[in-house]
mmCIF file of the N, C-alpha and C atoms, coordinates in Angstrom:
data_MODEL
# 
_entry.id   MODEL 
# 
loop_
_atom_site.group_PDB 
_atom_site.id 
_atom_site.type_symbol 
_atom_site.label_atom_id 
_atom_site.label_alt_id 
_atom_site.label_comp_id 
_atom_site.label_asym_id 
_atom_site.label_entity_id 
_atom_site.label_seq_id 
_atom_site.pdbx_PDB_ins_code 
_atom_site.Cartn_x 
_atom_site.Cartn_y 
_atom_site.Cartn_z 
_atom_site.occupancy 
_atom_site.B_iso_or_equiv 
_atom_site.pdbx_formal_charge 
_atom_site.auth_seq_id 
_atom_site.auth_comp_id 
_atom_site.auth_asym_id 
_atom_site.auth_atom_id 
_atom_site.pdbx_PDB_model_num 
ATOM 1   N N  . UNK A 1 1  ? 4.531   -14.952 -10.989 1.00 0.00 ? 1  UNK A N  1 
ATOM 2   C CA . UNK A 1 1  ? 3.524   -14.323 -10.150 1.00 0.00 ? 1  UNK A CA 1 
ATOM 3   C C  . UNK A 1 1  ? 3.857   -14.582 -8.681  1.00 0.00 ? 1  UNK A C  1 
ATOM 4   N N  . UNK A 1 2  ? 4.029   -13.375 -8.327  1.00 0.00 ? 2  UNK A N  1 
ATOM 5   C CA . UNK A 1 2  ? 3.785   -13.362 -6.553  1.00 0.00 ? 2  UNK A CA 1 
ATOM 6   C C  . UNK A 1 2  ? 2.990   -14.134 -5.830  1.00 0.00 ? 2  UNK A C  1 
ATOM 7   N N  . UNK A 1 3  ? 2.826   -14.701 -4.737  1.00 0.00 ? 3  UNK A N  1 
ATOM 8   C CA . UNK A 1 3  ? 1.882   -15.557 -3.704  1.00 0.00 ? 3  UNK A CA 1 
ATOM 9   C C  . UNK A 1 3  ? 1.818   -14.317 -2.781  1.00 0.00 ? 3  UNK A C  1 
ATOM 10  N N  . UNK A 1 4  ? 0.471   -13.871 -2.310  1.00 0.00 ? 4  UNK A N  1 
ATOM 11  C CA . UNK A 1 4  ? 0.442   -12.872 -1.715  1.00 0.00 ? 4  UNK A CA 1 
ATOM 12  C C  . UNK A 1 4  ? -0.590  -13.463 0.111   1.00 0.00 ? 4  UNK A C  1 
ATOM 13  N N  . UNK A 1 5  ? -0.326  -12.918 1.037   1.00 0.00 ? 5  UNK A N  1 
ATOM 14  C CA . UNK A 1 5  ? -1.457  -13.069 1.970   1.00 0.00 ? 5  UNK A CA 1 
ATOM 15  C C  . UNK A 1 5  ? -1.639  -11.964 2.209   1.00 0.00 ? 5  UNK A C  1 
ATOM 16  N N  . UNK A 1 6  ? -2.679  -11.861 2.230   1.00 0.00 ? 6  UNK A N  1 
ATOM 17  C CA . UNK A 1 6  ? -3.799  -10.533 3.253   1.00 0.00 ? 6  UNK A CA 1 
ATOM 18  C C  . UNK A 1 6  ? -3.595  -10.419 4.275   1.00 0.00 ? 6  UNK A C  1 
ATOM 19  N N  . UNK A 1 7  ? -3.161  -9.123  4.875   1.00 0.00 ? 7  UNK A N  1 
ATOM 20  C CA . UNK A 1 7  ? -2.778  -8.955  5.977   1.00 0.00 ? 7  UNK A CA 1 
ATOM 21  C C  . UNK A 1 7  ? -3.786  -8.301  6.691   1.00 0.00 ? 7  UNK A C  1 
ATOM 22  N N  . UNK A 1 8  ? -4.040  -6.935  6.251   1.00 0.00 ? 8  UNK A N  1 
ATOM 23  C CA . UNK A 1 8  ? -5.363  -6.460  7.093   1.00 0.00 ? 8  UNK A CA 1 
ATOM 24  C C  . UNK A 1 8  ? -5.585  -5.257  5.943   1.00 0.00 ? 8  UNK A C  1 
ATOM 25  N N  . UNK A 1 9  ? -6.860  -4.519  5.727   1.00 0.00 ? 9  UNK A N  1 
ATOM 26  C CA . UNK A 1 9  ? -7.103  -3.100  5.269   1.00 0.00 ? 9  UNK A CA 1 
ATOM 27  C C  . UNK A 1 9  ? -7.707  -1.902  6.049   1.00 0.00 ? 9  UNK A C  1 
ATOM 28  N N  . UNK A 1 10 ? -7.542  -0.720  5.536   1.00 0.00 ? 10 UNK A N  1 
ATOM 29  C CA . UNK A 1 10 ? -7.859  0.284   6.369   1.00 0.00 ? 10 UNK A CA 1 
ATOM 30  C C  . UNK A 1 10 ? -8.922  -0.107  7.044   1.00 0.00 ? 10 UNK A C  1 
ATOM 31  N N  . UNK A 1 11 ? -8.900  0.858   8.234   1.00 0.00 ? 11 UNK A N  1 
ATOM 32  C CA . UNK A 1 11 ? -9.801  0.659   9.590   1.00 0.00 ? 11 UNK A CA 1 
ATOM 33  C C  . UNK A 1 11 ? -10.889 1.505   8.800   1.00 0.00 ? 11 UNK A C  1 
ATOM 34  N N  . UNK A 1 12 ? -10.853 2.193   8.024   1.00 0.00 ? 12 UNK A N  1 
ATOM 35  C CA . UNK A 1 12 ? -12.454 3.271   7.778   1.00 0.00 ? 12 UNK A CA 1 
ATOM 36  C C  . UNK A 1 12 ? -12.918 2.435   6.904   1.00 0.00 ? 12 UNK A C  1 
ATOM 37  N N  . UNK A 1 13 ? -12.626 1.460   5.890   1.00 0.00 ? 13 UNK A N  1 
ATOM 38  C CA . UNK A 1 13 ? -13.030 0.999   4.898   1.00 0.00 ? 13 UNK A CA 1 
ATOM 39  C C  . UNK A 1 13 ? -14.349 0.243   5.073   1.00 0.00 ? 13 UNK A C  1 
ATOM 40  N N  . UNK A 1 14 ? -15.107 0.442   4.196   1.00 0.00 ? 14 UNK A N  1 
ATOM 41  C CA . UNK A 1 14 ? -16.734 -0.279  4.637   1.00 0.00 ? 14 UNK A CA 1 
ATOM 42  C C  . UNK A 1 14 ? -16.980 -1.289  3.029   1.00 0.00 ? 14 UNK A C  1 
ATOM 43  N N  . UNK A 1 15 ? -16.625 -1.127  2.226   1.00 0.00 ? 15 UNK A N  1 
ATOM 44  C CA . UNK A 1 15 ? -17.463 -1.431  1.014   1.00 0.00 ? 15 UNK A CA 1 
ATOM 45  C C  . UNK A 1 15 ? -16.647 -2.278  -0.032  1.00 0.00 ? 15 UNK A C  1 
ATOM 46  N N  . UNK A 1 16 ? -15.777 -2.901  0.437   1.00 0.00 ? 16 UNK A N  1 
ATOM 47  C CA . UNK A 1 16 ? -14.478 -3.486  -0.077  1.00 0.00 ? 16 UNK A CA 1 
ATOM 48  C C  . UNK A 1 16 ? -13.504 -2.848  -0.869  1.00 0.00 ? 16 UNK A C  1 
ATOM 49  N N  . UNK A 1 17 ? -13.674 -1.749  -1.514  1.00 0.00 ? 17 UNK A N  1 
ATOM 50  C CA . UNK A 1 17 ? -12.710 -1.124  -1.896  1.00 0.00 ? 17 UNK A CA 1 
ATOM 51  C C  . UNK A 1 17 ? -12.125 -0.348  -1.166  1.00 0.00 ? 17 UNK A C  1 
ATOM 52  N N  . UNK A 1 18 ? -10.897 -1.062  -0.658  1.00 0.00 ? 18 UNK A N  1 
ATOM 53  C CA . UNK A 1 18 ? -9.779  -0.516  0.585   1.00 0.00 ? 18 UNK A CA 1 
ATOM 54  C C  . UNK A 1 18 ? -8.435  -0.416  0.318   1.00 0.00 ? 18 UNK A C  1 
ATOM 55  N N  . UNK A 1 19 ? -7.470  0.329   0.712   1.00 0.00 ? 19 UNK A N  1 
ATOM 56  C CA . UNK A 1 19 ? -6.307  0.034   0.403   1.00 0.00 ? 19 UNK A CA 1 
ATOM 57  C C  . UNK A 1 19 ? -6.248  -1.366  1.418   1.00 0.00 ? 19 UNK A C  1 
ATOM 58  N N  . UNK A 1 20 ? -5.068  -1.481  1.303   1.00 0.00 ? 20 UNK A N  1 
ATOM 59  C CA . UNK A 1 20 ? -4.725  -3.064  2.079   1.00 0.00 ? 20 UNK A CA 1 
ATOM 60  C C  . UNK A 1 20 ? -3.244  -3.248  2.222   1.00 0.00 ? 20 UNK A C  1 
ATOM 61  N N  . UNK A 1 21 ? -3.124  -4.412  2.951   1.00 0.00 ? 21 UNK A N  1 
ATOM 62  C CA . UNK A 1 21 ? -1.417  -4.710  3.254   1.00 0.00 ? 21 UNK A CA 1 
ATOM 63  C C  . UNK A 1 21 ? -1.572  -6.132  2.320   1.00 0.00 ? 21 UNK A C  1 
ATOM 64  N N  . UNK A 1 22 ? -0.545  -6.224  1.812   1.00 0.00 ? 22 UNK A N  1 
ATOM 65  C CA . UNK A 1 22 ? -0.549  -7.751  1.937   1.00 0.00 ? 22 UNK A CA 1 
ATOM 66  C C  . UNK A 1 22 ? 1.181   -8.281  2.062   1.00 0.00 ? 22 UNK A C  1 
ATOM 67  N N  . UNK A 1 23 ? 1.612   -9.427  2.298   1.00 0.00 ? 23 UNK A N  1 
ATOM 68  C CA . UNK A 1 23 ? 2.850   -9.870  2.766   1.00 0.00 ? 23 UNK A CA 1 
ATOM 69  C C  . UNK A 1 23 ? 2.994   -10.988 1.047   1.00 0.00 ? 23 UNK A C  1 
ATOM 70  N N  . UNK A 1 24 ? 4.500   -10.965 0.993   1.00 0.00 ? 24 UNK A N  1 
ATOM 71  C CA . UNK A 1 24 ? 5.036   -12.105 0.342   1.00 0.00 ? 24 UNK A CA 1 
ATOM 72  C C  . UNK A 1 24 ? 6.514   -12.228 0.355   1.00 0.00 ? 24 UNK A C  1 
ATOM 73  N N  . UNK A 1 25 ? 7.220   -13.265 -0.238  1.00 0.00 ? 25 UNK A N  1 
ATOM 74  C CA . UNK A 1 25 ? 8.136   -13.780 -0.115  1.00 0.00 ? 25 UNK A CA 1 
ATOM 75  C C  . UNK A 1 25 ? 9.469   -12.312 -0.135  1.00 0.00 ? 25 UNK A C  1 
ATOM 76  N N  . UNK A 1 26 ? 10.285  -12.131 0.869   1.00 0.00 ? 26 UNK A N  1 
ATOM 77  C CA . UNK A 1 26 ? 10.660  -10.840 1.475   1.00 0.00 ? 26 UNK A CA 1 
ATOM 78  C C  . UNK A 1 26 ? 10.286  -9.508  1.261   1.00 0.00 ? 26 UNK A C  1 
ATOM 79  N N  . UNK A 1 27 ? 8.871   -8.913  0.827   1.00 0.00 ? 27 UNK A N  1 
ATOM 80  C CA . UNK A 1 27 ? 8.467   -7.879  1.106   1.00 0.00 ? 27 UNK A CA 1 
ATOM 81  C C  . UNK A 1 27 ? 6.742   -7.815  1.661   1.00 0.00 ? 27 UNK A C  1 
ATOM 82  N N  . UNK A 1 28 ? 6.278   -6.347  1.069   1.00 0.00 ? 28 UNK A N  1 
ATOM 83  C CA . UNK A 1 28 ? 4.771   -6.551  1.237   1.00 0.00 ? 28 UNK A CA 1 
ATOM 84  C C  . UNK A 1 28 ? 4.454   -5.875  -0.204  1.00 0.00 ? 28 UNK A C  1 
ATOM 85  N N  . UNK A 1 29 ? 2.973   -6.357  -0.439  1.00 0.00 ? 29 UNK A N  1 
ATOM 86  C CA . UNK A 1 29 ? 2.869   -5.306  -1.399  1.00 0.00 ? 29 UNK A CA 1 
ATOM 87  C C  . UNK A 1 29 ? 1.237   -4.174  -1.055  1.00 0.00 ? 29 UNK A C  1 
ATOM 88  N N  . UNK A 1 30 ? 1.397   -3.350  -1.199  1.00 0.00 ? 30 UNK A N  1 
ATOM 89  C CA . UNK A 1 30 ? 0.591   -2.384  -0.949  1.00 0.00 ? 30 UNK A CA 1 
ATOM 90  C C  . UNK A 1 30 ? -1.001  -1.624  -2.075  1.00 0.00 ? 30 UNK A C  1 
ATOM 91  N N  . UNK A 1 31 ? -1.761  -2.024  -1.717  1.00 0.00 ? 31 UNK A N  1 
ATOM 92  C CA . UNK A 1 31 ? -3.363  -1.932  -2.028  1.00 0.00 ? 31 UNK A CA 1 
ATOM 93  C C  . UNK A 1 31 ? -3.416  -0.244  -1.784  1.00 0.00 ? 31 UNK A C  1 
ATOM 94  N N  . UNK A 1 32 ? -3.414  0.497   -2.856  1.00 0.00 ? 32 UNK A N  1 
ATOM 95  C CA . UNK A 1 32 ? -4.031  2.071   -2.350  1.00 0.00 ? 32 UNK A CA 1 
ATOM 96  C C  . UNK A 1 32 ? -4.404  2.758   -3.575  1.00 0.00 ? 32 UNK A C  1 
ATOM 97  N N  . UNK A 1 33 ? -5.097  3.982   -3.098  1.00 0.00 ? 33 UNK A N  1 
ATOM 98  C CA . UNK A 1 33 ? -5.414  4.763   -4.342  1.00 0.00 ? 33 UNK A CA 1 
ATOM 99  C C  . UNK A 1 33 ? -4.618  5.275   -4.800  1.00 0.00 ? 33 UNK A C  1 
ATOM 100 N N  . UNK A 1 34 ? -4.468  5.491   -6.529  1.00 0.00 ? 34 UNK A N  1 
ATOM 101 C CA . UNK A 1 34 ? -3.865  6.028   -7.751  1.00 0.00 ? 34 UNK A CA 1 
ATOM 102 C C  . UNK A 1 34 ? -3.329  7.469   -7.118  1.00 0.00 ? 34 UNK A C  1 
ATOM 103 N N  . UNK A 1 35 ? -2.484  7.988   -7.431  1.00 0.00 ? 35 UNK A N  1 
ATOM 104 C CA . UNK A 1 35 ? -2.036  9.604   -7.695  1.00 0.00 ? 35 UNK A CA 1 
ATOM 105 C C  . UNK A 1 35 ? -2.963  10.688  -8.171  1.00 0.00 ? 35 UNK A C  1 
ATOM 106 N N  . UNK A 1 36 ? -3.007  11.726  -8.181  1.00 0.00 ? 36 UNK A N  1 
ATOM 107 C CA . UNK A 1 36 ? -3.235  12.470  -9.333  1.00 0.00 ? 36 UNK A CA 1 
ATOM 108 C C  . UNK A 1 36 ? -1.450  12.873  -9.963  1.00 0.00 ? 36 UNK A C  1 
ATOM 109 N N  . UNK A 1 37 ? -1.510  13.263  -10.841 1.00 0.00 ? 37 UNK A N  1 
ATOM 110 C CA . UNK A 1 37 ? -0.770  13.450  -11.706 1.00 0.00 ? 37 UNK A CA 1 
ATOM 111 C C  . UNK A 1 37 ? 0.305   14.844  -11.224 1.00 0.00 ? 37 UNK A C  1 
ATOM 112 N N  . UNK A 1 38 ? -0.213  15.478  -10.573 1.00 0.00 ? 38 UNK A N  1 
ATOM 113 C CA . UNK A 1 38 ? 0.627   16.582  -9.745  1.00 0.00 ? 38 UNK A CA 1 
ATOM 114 C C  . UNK A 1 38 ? 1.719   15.908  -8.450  1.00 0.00 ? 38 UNK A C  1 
ATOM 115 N N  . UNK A 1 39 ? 0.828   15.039  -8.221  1.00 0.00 ? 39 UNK A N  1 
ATOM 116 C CA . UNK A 1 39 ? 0.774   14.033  -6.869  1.00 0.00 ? 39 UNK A CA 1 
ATOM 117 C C  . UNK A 1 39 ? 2.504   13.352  -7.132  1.00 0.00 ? 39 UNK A C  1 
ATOM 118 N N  . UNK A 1 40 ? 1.660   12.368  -8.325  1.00 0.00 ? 40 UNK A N  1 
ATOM 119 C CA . UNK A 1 40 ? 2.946   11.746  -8.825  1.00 0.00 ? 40 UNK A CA 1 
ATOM 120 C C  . UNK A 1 40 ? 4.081   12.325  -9.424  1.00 0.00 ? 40 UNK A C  1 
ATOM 121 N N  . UNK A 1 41 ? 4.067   13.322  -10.064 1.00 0.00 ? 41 UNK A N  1 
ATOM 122 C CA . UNK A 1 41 ? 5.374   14.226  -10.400 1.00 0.00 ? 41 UNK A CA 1 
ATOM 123 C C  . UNK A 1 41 ? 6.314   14.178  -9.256  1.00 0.00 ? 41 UNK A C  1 
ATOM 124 N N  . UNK A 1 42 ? 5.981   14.506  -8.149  1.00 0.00 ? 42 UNK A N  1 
ATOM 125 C CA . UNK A 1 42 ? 6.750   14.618  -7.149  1.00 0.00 ? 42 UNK A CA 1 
ATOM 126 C C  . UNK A 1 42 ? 7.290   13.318  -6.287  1.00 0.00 ? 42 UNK A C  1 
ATOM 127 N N  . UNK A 1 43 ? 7.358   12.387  -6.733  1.00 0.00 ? 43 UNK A N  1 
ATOM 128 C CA . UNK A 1 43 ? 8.106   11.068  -6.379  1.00 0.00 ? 43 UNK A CA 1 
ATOM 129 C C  . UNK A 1 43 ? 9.091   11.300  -7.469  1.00 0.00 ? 43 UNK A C  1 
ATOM 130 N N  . UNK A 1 44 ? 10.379  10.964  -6.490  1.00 0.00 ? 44 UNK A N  1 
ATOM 131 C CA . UNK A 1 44 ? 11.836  11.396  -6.817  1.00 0.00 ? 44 UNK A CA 1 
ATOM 132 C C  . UNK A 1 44 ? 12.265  10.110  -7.594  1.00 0.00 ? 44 UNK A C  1 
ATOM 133 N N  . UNK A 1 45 ? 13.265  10.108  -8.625  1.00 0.00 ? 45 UNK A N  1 
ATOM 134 C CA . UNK A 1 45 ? 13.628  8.782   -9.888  1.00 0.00 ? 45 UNK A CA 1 
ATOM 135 C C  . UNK A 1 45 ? 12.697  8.173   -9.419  1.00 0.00 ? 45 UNK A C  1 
ATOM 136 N N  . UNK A 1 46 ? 11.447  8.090   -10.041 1.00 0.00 ? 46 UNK A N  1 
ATOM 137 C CA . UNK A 1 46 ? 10.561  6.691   -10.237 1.00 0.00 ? 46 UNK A CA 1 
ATOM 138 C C  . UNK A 1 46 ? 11.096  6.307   -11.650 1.00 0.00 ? 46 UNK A C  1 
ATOM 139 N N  . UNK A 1 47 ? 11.317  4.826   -11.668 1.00 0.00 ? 47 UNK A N  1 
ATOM 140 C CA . UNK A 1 47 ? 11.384  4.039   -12.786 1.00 0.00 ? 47 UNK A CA 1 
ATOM 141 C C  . UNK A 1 47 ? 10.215  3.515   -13.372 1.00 0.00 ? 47 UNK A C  1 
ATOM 142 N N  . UNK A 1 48 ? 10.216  3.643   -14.466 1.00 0.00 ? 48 UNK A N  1 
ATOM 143 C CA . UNK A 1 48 ? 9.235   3.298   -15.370 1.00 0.00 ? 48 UNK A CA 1 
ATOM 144 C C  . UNK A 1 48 ? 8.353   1.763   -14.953 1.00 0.00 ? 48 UNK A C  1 
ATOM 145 N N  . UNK A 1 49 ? 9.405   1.270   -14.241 1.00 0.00 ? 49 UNK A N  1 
ATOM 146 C CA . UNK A 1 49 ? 8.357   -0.246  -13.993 1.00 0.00 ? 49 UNK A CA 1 
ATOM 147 C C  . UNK A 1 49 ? 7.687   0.083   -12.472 1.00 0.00 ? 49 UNK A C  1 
ATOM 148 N N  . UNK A 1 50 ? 7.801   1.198   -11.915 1.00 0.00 ? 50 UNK A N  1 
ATOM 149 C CA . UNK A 1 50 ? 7.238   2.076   -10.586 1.00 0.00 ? 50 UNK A CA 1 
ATOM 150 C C  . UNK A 1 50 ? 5.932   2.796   -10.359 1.00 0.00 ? 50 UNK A C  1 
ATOM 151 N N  . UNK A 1 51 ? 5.473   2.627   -9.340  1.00 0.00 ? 51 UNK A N  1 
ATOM 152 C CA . UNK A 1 51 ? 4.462   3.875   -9.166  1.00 0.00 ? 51 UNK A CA 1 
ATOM 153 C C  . UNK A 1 51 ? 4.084   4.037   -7.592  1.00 0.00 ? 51 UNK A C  1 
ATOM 154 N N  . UNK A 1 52 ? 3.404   4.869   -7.435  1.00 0.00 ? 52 UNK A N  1 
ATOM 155 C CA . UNK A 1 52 ? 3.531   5.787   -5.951  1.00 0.00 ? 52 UNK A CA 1 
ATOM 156 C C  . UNK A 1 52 ? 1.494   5.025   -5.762  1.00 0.00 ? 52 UNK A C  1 
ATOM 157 N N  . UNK A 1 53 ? 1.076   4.747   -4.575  1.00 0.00 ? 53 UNK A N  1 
ATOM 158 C CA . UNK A 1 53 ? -0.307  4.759   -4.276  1.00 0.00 ? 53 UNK A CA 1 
ATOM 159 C C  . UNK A 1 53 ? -0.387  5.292   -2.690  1.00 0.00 ? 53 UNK A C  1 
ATOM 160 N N  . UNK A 1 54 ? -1.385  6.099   -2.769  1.00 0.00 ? 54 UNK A N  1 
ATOM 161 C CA . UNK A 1 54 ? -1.923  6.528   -1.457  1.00 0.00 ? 54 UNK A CA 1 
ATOM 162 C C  . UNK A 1 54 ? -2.581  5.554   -0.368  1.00 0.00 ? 54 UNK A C  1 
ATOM 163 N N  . UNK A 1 55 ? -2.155  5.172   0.442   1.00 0.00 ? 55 UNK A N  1 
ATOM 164 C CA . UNK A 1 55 ? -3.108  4.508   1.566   1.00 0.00 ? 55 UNK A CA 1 
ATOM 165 C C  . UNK A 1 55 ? -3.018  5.036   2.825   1.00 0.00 ? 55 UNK A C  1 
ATOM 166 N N  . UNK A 1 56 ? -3.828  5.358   3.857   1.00 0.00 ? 56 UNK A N  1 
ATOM 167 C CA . UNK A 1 56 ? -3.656  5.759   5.115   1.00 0.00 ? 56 UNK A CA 1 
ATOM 168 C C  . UNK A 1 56 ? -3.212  5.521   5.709   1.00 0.00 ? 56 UNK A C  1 
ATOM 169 N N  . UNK A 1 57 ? -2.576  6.256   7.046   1.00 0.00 ? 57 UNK A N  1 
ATOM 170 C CA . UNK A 1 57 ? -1.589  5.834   7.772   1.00 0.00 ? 57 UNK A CA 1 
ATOM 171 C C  . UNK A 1 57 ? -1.886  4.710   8.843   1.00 0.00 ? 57 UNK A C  1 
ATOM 172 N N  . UNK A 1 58 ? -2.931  4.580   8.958   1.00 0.00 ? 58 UNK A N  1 
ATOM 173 C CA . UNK A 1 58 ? -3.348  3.425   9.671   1.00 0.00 ? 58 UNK A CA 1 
ATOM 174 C C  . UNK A 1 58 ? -2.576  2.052   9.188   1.00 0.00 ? 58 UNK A C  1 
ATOM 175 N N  . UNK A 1 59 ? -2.673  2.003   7.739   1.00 0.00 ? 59 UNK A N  1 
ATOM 176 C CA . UNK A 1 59 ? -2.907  0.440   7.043   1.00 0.00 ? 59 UNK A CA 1 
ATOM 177 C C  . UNK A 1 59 ? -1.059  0.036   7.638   1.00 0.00 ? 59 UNK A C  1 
ATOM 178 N N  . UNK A 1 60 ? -0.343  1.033   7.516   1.00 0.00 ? 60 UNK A N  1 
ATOM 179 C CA . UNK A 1 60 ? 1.485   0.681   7.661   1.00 0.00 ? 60 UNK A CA 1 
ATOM 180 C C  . UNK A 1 60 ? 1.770   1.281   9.037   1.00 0.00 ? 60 UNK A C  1 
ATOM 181 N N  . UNK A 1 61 ? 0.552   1.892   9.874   1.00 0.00 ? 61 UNK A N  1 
ATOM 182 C CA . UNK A 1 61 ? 1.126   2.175   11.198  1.00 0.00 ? 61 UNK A CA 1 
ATOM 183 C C  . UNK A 1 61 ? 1.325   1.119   12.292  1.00 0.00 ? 61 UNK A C  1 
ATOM 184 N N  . UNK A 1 62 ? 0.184   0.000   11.542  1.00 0.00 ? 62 UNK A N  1 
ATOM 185 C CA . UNK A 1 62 ? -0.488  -1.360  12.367  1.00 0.00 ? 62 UNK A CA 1 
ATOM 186 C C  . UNK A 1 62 ? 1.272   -2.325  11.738  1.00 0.00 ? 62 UNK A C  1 
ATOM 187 N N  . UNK A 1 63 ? 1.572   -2.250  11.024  1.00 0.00 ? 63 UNK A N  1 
ATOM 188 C CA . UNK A 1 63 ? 2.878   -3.245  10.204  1.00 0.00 ? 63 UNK A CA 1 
ATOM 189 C C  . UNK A 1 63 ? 3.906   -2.470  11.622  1.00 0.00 ? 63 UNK A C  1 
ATOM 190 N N  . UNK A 1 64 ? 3.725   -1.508  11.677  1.00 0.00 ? 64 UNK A N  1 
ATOM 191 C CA . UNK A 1 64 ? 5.092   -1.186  12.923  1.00 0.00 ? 64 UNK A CA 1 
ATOM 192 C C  . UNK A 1 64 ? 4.650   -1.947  14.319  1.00 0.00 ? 64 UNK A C  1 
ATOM 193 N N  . UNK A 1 65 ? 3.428   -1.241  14.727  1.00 0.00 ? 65 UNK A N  1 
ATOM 194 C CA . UNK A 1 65 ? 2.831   -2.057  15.677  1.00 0.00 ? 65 UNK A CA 1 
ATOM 195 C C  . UNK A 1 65 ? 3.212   -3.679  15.841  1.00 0.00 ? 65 UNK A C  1 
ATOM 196 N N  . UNK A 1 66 ? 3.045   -4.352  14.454  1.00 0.00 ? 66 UNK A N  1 
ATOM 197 C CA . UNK A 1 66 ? 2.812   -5.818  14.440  1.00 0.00 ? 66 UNK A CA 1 
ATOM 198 C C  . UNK A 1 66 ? 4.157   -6.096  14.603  1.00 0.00 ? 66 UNK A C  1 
ATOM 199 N N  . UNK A 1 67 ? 4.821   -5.426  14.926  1.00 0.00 ? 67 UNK A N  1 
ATOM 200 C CA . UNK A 1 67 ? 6.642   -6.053  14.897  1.00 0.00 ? 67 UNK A CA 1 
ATOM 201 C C  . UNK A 1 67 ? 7.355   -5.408  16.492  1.00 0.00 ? 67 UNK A C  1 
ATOM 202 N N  . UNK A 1 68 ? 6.741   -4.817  16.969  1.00 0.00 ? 68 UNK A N  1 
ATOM 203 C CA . UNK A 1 68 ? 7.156   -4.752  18.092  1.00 0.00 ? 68 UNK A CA 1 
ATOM 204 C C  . UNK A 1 68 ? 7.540   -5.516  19.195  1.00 0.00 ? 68 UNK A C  1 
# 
């Protein structure tokens, strides 16, 4: 199991269910909503241990920001 920290979640989010950032040992991992199924077809070789989630551009615009 991963060790994860919380980094920050979307700016619109009110009610705790948010996408989110979080950081761990050399990557991040990413908090967002599911596909629909049309959605996901269109992610190119996904591997079976893979999947695609939606989060706003806010939540990974602030990760560019934070490295500047």
């Amino acid at each position: 199991m991963q060790s994860l920290e919380f980094l920050w979640k979307d700016n619109n989010s009110g009610d705790g269910k948010c996408p989110a950032l979080y950081a761990t040992d050399g990557g991040y991992v990413v908090q967002g909503l599911k596909l629909d199924d049309a959605t996901r077809a269109q992610l190119r070789q996904l591997a079976a241990d893979e999947d695609g989630v939606f989060v706003p551009a806010n939540v990974l615009d602030r990760l560019r920001e934070a490295s500047c």
